[in-house]
MARMARNU-655698 format. One record per residue: residue number from 1; residue in one letter; x, y, z of N, C-alpha, C in turn. Coordinates in steps of 0.02 Angstrom, whole numbers. Atoms other than C-alpha are relative to their C-alpha. Layout:
+-----+-----+--------+--------+--------+--------+--------+--------+--------+--------+--------+
:   n : res :    nc1 :    nc2 :    nc3 :   cac1 :   cac2 :   cac3 :    cc1 :    cc2 :    cc3 :
+-----+-----+--------+--------+--------+--------+--------+--------+--------+--------+--------+
: NUM :   a :      X :      Y :      Z :      X :      Y :      Z :      X :      Y :      Z :
...
+-----+-----+--------+--------+--------+--------+--------+--------+--------+--------+--------+
This chain:
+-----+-----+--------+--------+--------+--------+--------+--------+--------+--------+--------+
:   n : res :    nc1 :    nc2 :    nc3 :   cac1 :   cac2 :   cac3 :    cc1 :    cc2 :    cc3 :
+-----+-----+--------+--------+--------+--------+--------+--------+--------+--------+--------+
:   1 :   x :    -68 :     -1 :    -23 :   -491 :  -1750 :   -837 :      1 :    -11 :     75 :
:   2 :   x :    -27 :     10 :    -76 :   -424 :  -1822 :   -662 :     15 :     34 :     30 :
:   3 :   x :    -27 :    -35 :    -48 :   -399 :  -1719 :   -510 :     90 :    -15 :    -11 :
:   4 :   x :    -84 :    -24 :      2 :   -202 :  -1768 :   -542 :      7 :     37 :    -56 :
:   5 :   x :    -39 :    -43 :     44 :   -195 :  -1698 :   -701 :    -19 :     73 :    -12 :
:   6 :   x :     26 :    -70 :    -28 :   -293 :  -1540 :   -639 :     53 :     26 :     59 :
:   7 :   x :    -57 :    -31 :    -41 :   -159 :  -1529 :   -517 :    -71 :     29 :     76 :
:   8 :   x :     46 :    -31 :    -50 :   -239 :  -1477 :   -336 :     11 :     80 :      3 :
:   9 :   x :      2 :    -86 :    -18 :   -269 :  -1290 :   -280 :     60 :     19 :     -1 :
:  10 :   x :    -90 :    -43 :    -46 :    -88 :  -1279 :   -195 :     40 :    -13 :    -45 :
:  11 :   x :    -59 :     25 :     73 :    -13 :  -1341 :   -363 :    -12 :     39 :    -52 :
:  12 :   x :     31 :    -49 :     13 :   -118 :  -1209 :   -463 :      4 :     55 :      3 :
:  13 :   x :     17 :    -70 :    -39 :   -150 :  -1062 :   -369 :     49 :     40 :    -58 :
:  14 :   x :    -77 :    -39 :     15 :     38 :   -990 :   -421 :    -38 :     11 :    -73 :
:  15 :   x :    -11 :      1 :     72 :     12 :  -1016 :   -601 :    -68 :     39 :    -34 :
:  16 :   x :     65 :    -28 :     35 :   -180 :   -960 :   -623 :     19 :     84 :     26 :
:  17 :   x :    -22 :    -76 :    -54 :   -108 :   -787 :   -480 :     30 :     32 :    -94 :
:  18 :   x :    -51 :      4 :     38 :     26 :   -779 :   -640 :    -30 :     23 :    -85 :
:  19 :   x :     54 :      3 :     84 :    -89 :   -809 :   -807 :    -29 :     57 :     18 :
:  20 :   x :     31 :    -61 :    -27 :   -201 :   -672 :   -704 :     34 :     65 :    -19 :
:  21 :   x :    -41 :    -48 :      0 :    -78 :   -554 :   -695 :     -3 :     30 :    -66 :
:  22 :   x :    -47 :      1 :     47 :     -2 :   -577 :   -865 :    -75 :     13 :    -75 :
:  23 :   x :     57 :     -1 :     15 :   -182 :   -575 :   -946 :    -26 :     90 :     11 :
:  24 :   x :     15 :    -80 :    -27 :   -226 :   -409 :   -855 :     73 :     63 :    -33 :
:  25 :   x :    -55 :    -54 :     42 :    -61 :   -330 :   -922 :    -17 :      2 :    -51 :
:  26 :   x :     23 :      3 :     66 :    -81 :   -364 :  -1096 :    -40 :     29 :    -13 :
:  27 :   x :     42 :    -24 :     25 :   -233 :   -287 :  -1108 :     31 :     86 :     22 :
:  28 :   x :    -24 :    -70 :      9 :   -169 :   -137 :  -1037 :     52 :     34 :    -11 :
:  29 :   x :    -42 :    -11 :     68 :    -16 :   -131 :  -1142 :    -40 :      7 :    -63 :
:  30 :   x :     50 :     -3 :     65 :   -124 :   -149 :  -1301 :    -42 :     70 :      1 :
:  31 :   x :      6 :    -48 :    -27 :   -203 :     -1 :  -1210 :     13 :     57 :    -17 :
:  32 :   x :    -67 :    -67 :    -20 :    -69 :    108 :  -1169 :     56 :     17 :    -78 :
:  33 :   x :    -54 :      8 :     73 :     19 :     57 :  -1361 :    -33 :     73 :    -25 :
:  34 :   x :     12 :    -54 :     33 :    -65 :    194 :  -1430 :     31 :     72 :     22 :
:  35 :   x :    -22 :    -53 :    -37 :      4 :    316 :  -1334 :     80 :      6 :     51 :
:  36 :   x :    -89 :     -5 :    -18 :    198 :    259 :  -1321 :      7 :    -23 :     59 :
:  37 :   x :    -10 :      1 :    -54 :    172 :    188 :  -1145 :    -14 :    -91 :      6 :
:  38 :   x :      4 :     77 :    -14 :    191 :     21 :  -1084 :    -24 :      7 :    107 :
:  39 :   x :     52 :     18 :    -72 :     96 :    -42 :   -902 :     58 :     40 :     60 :
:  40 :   x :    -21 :     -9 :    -41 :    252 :    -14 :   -797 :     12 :     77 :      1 :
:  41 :   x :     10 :    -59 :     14 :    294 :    164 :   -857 :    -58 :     38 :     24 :
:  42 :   x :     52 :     -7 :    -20 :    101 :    189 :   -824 :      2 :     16 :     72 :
:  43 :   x :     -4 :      5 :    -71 :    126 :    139 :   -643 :     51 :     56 :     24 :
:  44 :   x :    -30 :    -52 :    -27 :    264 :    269 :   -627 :    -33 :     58 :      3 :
:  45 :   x :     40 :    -73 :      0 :    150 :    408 :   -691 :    -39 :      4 :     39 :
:  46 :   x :     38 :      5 :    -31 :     33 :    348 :   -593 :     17 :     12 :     87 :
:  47 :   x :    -21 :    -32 :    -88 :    129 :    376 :   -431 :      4 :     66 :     -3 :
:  48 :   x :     -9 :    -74 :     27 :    188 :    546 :   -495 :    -55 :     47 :     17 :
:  49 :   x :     56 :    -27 :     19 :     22 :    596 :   -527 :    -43 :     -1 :     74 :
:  50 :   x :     53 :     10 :    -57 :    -69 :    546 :   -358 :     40 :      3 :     73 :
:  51 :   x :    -50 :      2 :    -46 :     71 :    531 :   -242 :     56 :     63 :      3 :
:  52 :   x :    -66 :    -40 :     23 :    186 :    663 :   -302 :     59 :     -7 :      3 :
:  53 :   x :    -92 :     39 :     31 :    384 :    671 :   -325 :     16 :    -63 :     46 :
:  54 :   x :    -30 :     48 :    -35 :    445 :    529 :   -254 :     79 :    -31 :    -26 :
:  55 :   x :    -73 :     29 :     -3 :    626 :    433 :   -229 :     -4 :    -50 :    -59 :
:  56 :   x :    -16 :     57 :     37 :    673 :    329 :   -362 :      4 :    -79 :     11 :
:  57 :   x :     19 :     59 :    -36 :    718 :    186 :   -247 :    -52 :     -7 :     28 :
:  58 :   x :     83 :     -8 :    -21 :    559 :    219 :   -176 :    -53 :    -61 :    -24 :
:  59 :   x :     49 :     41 :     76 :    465 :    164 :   -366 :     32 :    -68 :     24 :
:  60 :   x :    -46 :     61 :     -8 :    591 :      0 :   -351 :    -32 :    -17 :     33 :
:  61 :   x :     -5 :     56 :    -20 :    535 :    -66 :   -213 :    -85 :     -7 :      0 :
:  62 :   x :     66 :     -2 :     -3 :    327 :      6 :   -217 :    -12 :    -41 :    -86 :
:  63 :   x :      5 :     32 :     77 :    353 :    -80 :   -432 :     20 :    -77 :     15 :
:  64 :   x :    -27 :     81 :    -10 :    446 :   -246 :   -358 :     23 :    -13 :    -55 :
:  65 :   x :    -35 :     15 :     46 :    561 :   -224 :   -509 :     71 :      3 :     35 :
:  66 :   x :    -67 :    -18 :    -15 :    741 :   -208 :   -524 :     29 :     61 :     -6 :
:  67 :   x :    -31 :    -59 :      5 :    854 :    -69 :   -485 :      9 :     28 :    -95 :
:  68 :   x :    -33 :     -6 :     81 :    921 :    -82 :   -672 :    -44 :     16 :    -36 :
:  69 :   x :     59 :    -14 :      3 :    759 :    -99 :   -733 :    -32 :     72 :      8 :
:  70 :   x :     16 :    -53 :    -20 :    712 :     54 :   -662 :     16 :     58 :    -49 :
:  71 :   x :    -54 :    -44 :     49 :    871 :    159 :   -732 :    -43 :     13 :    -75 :
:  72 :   x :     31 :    -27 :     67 :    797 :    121 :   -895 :    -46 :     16 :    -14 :
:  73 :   x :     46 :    -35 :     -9 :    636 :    149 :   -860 :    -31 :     76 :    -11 :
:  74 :   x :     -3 :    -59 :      1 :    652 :    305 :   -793 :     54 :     58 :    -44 :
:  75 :   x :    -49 :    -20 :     71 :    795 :    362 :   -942 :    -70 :     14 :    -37 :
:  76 :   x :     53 :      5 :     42 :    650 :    313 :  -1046 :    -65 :     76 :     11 :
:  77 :   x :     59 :    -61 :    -12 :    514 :    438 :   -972 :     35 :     70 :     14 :
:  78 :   x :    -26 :    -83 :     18 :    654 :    589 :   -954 :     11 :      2 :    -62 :
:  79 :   x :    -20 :    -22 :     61 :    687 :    570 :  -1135 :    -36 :      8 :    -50 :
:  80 :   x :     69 :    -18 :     16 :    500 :    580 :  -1177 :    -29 :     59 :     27 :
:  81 :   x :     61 :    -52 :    -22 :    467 :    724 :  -1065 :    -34 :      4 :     46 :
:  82 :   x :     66 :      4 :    -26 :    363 :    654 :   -970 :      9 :     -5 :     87 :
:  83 :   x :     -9 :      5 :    -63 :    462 :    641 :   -804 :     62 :     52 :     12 :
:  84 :   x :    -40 :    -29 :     -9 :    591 :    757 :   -724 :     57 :    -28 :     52 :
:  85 :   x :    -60 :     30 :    -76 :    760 :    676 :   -605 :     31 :     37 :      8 :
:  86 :   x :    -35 :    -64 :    -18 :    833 :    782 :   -510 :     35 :    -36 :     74 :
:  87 :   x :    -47 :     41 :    -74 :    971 :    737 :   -347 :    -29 :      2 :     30 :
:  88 :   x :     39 :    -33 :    -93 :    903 :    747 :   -158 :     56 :     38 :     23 :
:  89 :   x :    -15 :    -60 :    -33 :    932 :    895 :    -83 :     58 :    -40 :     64 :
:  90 :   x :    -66 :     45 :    -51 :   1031 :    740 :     68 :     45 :    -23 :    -35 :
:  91 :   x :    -16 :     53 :     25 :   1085 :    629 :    -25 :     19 :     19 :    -85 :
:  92 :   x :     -5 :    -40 :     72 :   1141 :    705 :   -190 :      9 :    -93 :    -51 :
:  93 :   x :     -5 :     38 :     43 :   1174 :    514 :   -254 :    -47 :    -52 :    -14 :
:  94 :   x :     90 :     38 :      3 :    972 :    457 :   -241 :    -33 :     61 :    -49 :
:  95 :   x :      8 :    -33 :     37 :    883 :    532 :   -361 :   -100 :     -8 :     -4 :
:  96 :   x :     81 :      5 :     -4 :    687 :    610 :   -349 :    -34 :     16 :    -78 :
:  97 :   x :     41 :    -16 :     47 :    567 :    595 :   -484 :    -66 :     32 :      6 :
:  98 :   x :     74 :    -46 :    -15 :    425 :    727 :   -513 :    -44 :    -21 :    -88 :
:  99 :   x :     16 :      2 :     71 :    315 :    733 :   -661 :     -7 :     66 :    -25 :
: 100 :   x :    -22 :    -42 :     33 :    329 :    851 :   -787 :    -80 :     53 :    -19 :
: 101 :   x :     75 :    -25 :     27 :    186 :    958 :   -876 :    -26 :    -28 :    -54 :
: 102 :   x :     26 :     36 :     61 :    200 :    875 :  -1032 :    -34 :    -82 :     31 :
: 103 :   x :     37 :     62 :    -54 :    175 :    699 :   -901 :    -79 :     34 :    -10 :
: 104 :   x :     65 :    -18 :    -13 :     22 :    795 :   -838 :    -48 :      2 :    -52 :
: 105 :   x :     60 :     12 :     83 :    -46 :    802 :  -1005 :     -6 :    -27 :    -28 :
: 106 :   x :     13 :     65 :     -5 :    -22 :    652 :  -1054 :    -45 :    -42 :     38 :
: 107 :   x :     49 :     14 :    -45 :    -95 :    591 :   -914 :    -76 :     12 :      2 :
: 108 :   x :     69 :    -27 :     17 :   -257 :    693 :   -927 :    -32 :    -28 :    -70 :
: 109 :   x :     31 :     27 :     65 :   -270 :    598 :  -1113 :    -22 :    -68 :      8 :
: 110 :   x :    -25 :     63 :      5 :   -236 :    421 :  -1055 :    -76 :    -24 :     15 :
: 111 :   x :     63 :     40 :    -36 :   -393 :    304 :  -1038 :     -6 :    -15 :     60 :
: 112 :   x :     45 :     16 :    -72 :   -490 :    263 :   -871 :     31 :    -77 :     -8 :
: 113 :   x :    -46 :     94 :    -11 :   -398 :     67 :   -849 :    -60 :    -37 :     38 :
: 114 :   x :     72 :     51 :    -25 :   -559 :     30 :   -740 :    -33 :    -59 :     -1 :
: 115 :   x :     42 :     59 :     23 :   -633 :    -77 :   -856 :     41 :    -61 :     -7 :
: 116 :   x :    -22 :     72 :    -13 :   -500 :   -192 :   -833 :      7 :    -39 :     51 :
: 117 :   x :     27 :     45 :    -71 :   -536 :   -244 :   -656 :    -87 :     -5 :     -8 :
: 118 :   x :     75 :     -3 :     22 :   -720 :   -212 :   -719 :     15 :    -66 :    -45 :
: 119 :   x :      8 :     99 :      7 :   -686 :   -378 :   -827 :     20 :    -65 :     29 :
: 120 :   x :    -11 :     58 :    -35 :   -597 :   -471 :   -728 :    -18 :     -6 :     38 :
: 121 :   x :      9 :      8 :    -74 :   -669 :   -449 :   -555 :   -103 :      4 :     -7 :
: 122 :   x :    112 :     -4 :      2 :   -895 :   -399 :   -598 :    -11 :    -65 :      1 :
: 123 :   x :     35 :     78 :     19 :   -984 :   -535 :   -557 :     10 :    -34 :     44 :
: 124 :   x :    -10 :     47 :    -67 :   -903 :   -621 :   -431 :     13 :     10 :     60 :
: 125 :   x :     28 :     -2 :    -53 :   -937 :   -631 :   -265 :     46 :     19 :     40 :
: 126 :   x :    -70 :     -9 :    -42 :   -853 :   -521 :   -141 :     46 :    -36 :     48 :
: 127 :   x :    -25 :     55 :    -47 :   -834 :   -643 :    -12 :     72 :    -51 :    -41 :
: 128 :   x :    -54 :     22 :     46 :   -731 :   -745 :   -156 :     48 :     36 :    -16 :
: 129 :   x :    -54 :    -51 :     22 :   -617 :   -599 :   -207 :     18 :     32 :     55 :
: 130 :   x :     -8 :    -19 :    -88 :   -607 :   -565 :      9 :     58 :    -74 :      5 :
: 131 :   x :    -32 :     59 :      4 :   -542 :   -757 :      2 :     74 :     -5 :    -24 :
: 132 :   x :    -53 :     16 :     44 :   -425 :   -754 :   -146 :     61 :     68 :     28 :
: 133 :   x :    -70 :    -41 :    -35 :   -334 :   -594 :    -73 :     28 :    -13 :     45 :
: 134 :   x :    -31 :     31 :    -58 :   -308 :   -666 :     77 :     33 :    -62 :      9 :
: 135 :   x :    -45 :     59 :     17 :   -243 :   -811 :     20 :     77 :     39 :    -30 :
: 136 :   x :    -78 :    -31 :     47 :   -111 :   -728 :   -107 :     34 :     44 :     80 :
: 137 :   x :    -38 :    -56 :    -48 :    -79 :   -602 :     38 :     46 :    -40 :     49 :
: 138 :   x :    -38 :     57 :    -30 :    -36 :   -745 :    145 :     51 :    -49 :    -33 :
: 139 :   x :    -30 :     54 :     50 :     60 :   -853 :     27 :     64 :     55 :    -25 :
: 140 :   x :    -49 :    -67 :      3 :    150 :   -686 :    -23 :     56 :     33 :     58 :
: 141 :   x :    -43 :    -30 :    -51 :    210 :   -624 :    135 :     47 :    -70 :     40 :
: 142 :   x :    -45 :     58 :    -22 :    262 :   -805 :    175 :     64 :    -28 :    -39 :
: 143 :   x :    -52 :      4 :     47 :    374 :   -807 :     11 :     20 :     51 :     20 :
: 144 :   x :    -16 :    -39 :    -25 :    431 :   -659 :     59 :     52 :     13 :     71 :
: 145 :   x :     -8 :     -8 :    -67 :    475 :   -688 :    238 :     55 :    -88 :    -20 :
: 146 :   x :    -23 :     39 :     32 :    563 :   -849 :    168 :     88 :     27 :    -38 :
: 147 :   x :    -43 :    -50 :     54 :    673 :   -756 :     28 :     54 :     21 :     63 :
: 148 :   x :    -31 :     -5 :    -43 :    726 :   -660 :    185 :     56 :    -33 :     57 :
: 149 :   x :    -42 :     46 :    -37 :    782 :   -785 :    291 :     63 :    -28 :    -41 :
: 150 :   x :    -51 :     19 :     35 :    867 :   -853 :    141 :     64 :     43 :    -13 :
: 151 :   x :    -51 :    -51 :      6 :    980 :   -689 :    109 :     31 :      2 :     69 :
: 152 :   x :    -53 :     -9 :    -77 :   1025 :   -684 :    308 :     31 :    -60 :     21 :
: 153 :   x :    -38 :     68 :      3 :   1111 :   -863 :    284 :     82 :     27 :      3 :
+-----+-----+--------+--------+--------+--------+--------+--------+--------+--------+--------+
């Protein structure tokens, strides 16, 4: 196959960043299925758990989901138990999430996720995986910084 229909790096990158991603979820959905939890849910407990209570908008913008998104999200994990919302003590119309005990114990069941940067990342060379972050990181904060400009139009 021809370098055009390989598309170059800068035509690429996005889409292999993307497959990556979407590759690495899946497995830890398939995961987490056993145990009623899907990846993003995960990531909330996972703040909960290491970070402690935190702001709701907080998750939003450390998840890079949507507000809405969120709502149901977090609906979802108070009506399992597994998270507690409660007002701010300022701001009575922001709302902090803690985790619960039944969370905590959950948590203490859930598999080690490890081995899924353990397959995708062993093996290859740090210098390469030093590279590729610094690329995305750059390419990221330049979409980013972009986006911005575009909303202050």
């Amino acid at each position: 196959m021809g370098d055009e229909q390989q598309g170059s790096g800068r035509d690429i990158i996005g889409a292999w960043a993307k497959r990556c991603y979407f590759a690495g979820r899946a497995v830890m959905d398939s995961t987490l299925r056993p145990y009623d939890l899907g990846s993003v849910q995960w990531y909330v407990l996972h703040q909960l758990v290491n970070d402690g209570p935190t702001m709701q908008r907080d998750l939003v913008r450390l998840l890079g989901i949507e507000r809405a998104t969120m709502t149901g999200l977090v609906a979802t994990l108070v009506r399992k138990g597994l998270v507690a919302q409660e007002p701010d003590r300022v701001d009575q119309r922001q709302r902090l999430l803690r985790i619960t005990a039944a969370g905590e114990t959950l948590w203490r069941t859930l598999p080690d996720l490890s081995f899924i940067r353990s397959a995708a990342f062993d093996g290859i060379d740090d210098t390469d995986i030093a590279t590729a972050v610094r690329v995305l990181q750059i390419a990221t904060e330049r979409l980013e910084n972009t986006a911005h400009k575009g909303t202050k139009s």
